[in-house]
Each structure stands twice: as C-alpha cells, then as structure tokens.
C-alpha positions in Angstrom: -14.2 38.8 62.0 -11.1 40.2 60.4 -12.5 38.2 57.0 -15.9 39.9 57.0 -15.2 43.7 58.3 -13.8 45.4 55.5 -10.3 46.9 56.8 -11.4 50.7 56.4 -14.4 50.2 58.8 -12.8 47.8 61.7 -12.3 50.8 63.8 -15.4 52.0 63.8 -17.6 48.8 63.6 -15.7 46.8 66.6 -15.5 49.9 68.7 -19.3 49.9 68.0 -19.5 46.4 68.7 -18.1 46.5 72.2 -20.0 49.6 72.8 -23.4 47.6 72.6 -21.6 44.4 74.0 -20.3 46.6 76.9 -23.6 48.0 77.4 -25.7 45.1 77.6 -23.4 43.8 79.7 -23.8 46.6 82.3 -27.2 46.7 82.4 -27.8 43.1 82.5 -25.1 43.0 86.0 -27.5 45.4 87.3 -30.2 43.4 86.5 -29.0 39.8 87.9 -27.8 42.2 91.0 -31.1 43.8 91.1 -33.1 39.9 90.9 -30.6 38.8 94.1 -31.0 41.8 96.2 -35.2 41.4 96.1 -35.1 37.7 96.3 -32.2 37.9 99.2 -34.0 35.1 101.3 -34.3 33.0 99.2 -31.0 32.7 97.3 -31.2 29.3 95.6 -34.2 30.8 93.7 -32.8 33.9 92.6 -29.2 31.8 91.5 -31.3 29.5 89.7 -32.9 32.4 87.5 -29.7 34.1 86.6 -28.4 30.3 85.8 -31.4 29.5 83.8 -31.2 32.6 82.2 -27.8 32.4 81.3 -28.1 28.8 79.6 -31.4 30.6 78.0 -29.2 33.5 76.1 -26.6 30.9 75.5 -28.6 28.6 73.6 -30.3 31.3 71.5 -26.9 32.7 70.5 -26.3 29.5 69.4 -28.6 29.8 67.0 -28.0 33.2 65.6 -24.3 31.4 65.4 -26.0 28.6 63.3 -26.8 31.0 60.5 -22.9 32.4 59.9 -21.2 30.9 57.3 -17.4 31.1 56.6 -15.9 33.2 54.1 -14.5 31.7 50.8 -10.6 30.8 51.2 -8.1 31.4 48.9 -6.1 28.3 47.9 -2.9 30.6 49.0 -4.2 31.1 52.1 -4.0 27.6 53.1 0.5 27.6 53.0 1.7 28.5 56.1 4.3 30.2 55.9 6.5 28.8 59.7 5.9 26.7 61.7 4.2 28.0 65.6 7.8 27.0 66.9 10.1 29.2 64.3 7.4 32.2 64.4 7.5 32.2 68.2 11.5 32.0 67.9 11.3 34.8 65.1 9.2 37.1 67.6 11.9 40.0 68.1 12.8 40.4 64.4 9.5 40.7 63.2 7.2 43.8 63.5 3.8 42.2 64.4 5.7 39.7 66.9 7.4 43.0 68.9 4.1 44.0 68.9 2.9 41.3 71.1 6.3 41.5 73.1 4.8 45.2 73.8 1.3 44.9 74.2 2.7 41.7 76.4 5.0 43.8 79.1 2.5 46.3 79.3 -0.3 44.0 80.1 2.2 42.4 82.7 2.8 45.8 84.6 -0.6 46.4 84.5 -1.3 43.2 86.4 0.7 43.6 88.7 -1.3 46.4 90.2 -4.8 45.4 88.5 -6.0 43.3 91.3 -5.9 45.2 94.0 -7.2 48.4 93.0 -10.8 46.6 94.8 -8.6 45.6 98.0 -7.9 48.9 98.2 -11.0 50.5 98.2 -12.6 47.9 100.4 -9.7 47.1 102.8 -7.8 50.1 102.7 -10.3 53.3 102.2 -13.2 51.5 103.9 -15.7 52.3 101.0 -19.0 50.8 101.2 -20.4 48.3 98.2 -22.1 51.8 97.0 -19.6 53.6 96.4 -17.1 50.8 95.4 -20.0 49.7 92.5 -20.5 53.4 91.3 -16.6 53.3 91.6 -16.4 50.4 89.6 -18.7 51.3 86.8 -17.3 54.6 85.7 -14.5 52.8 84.4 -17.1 50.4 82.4 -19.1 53.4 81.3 -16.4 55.5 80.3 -15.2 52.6 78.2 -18.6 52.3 76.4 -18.6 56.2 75.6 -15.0 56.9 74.5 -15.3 53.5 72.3 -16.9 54.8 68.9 -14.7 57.9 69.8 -11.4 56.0 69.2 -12.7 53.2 66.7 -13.4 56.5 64.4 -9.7 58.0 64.9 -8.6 54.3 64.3 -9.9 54.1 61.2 -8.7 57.8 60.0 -5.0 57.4 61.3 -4.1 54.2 62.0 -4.2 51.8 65.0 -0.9 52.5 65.8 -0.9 56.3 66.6 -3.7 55.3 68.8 -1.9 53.1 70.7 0.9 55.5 70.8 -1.3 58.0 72.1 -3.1 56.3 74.6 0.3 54.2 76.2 1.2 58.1 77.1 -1.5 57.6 79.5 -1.4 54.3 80.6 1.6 55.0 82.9 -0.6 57.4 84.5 -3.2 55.5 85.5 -1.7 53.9 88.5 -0.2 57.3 89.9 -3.5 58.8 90.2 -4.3 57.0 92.6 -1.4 58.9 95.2 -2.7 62.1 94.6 -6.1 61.7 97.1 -8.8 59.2 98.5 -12.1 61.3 98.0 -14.7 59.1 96.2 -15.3 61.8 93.5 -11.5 62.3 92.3 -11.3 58.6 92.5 -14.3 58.6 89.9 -12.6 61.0 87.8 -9.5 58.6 87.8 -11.0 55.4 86.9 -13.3 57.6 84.0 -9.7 58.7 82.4 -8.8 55.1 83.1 -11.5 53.8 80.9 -10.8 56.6 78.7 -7.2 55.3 78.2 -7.7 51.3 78.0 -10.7 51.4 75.4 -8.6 53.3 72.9 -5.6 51.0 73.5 -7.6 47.9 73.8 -9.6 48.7 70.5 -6.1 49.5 68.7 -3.9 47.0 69.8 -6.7 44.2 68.4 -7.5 45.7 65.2 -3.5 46.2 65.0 -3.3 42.3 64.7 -6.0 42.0 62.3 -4.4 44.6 59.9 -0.4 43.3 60.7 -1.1 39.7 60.2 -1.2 38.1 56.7 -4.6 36.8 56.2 -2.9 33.0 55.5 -1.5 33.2 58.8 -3.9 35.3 60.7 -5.3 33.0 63.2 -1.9 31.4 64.1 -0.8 35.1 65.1 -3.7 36.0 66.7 -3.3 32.9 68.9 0.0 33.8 69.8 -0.6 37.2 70.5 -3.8 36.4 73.2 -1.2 33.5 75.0 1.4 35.6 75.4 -0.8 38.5 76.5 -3.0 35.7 78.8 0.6 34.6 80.4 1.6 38.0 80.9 -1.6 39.0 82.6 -1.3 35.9 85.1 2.4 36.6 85.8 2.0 40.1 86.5 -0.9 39.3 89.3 1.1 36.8 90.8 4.2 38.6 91.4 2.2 41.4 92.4 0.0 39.6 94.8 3.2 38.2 95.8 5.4 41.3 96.4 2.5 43.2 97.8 2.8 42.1 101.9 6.6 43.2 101.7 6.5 46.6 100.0 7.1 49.3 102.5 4.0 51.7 102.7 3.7 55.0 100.4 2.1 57.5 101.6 0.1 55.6 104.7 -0.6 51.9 102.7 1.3 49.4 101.2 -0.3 49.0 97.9 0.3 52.7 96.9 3.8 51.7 96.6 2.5 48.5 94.2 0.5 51.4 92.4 4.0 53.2 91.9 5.7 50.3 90.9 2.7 49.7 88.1 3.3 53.0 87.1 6.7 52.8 86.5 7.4 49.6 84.5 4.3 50.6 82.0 6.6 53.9 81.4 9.7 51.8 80.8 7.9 49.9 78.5 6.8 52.7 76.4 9.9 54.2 76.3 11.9 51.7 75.4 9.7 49.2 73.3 7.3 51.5 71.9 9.1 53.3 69.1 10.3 49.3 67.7 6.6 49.2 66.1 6.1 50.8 62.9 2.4 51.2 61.4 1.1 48.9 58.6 -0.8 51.1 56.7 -0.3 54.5 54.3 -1.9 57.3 56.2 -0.8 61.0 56.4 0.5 62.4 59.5 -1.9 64.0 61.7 -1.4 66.5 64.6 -2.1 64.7 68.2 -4.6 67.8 68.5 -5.9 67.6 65.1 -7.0 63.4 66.1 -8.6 64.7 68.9 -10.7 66.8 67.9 -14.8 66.0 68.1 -14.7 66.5 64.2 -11.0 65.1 63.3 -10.6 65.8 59.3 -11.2 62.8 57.4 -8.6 61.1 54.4 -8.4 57.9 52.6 -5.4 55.6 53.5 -4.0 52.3 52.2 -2.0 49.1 53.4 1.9 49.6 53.0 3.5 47.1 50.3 5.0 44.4 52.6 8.9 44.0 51.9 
C-alpha cells in the first residue's frame, strides 16, 4: 500500500479507507447480531449463515485480490541494507526504531488496562448488554467520524505532530473513567477515546510508511507490528495478572489498574516522546491552527536522509 498511495495523499486516503472498513464493519456486527437474535432457537442455523457468509465475502475478496498486481521494483531496492538481527540490535540509535520502542510501551500500558474496561461495566457497574453495546460502539463510531478528520491534518503537517498531539490524550483516557459511573459520561469518555486512538493509530502507521526506506520497508514494518503485538500481549497479562491484588480506588479494584494505565502512558510520553523527530519538511503549525474544521493548507517535502 505504501508503493501505490502517493506519500502526499496516505493521510487522507487510509483514514478514508478505515472509515469505510470501519463502517461496514459496524453495520455488518449488527447485522450477524440482528440474524442470531431472530433465529435464537435455533442457533446452529443462524451460526451457519454468518459462517457461510463469511467464507462467501472471503472468497469474493479473493477475487478482487486476483486482479492487483505488484508495483515495478527498482533493482536498488532489492539490497538490504542489515540484517533483521543487527536492525533489531540497532533499534535505540535509529529514529524509526525508537519509534517502535514508543509506539511499543504505549501500546503496553494501554493493555494493561484494555481488557477490562468490559469487566468493568459488566461485573463491576452491572450494565445490561444494552447499554454495554451502545457503550461499546461510540468508541467504534467516533473512530469512523474523527478518521478523515485526522488523515487530512496528517497529510498537511506531518504524522508526527499528530501523534504528538493525540499521546497528550492518551494518558487521559484511562482517568476518565474515576471521575463517575453514569452511562452517558461514560459515552462521552469512550467518544473522546475513539477521538484520541484514530488519530494516533492513523499516524503512527503512515509514520512507518514515510520513515522506512522503500528497500527495506517491509522488514521494518514487520518489526514494528511484533514488537507492538508482544507489547500488547504483555501488557494484558500483567494486567490481568496484577488486577486481583490491587487495592480498590475509589470502591473497585480495577480503577486502581485504570490509574496505573494512566500513568505509565504519561511516563512514556514524557520521556520517549520528544526522541522522535519528523521525516518530512513541513512548516510549523499552531496546535489551534491544525484543529481547526478548515486548517490552512501548504505543500511539504521528505527531509534529505543523512
């Protein structure tokens, strides 16, 4: 993908592109939970449609997937550069590999509250399926709507002002959930979270695209999602671990988890943040100035690699 969308544009088309992912997505849950709920005695019929449906969709993308072709290769492109070993050894001295060491830690004390936002809801606040699904899908649909938003400010200032703006947040996140246990501030919590991930989300993958060299591209990117994937299952394992011994924070144990969340993302962004420099030209833009609805618009280019 990072071969065929043209560099200026990879904002705006993959925010786009998870947009309509994201939205099929939605309404087809709603769907298969729509077929199960009328066809709720007889089960094994209503499985067997979502299955069969599901194999259905998968073999016609296969065929769409048939028809794509891959881009020409330069013969440059075909040196690599290290070895997977030395890279992975090379991590911390490198801008793109702190990158991942970031994105990494704050995808590990994510985890290690991520889980258990449900059980808490469900064991903790005794919210019905209703209001746990409603709860649930404003995070989804905020996502989809503030997607475009932040593919568009990608593009105009860079991936990594984004991500600088929305980490501010992320830290947040987890805290919110202290401050009450109505359903409709909870709402308004997980819409900010969905606010806050799709911009980060959407930057810190495009980030990759534009920080790799396009020889070594897929190599990077492969490191980048295992470290991020080993992060994500360490953080929910310590935190499913830790959570029975926590003492409670304000009346439940898992608020204190919430805290703890909170707290390592900050450290994170304090301390690892300001390592990672931006990999294109663009001019510096005001936090207030990106945004705006209407944020002005400029032309940028890569920065010469040293």
């Amino acid at each position: 993908m990072a071969d065929l969308v043209p560099i200026r544009l990879r904002g705006r088309y993959f925010g786009m592109r998870s947009t309509v992912m994201g939205l099929i997505s939605l309404a087809f849950t709603f769907i298969a939970g729509g077929i199960l709920q009328s066809l709720s005695a007889r089960p094994f019929v209503g499985f067997a449609i979502l299955f069969g449906g599901a194999a259905l969709f998968r073999l016609l993308s296969l065929y769409f997937l048939a028809k794509m072709h891959e881009p020409p290769q330069s013969n440059d492109r075909k040196e690599d550069t290290a070895g997977l070993l030395a890279t992975i050894r090379g991590m911390a001295s490198s801008n793109l590999g702190r990158f991942t060491i970031y994105v990494a830690c704050i995808n590990f004390g994510t985890n290690l509250a991520s889980p258990f936002f449900s059980v808490h809801m469900l064991r903790d606040l005794h919210f019905n399926y209703v209001t746990y699904t409603i709860l649930v899908s404003c995070v989804s649909i905020s996502s989809l709507i503030f997607l475009t938003y932040w593919g568009r400010r990608a593009d105009i200032a860079g991936n990594i002002k984004i991500v600088r703006i929305t980490s501010c947040f992320l830290p947040v996140v987890p805290l919110l959930w202290l401050a009450s246990t109505n359903p409709y501030y909870l709402a308004f919590a997980e819409i900010f979270s969905g606010f806050a991930w799709s911009g980060f989300n959407l930057a810190t993958v495009n980030f990759v695209y534009d920080a790799s060299e396009e020889k070594d591209r897929t190599k990077h990117i492969a490191i980048y999602n295992t470290f991020t994937s080993l992060a994500i299952c360490l953080g929910a394992i310590i935190g499913g671990y830790i959570a029975t011994y926590l003492p409670e924070l304000l009346g439940y144990q898992l608020r204190t988890l919430f805290t703890i969340s909170g707290i390592s993302r900050a450290i994170v962004v304090i301390f690892l943040l300001r390592t990672i420099k931006e990999v294109r030209n663009v001019p510096p833009i005001p936090v207030s100035h990106l945004l705006m609805v209407n944020p002005p618009r400029f032309h940028w280019r890569r920065k010469p690699r040293d």
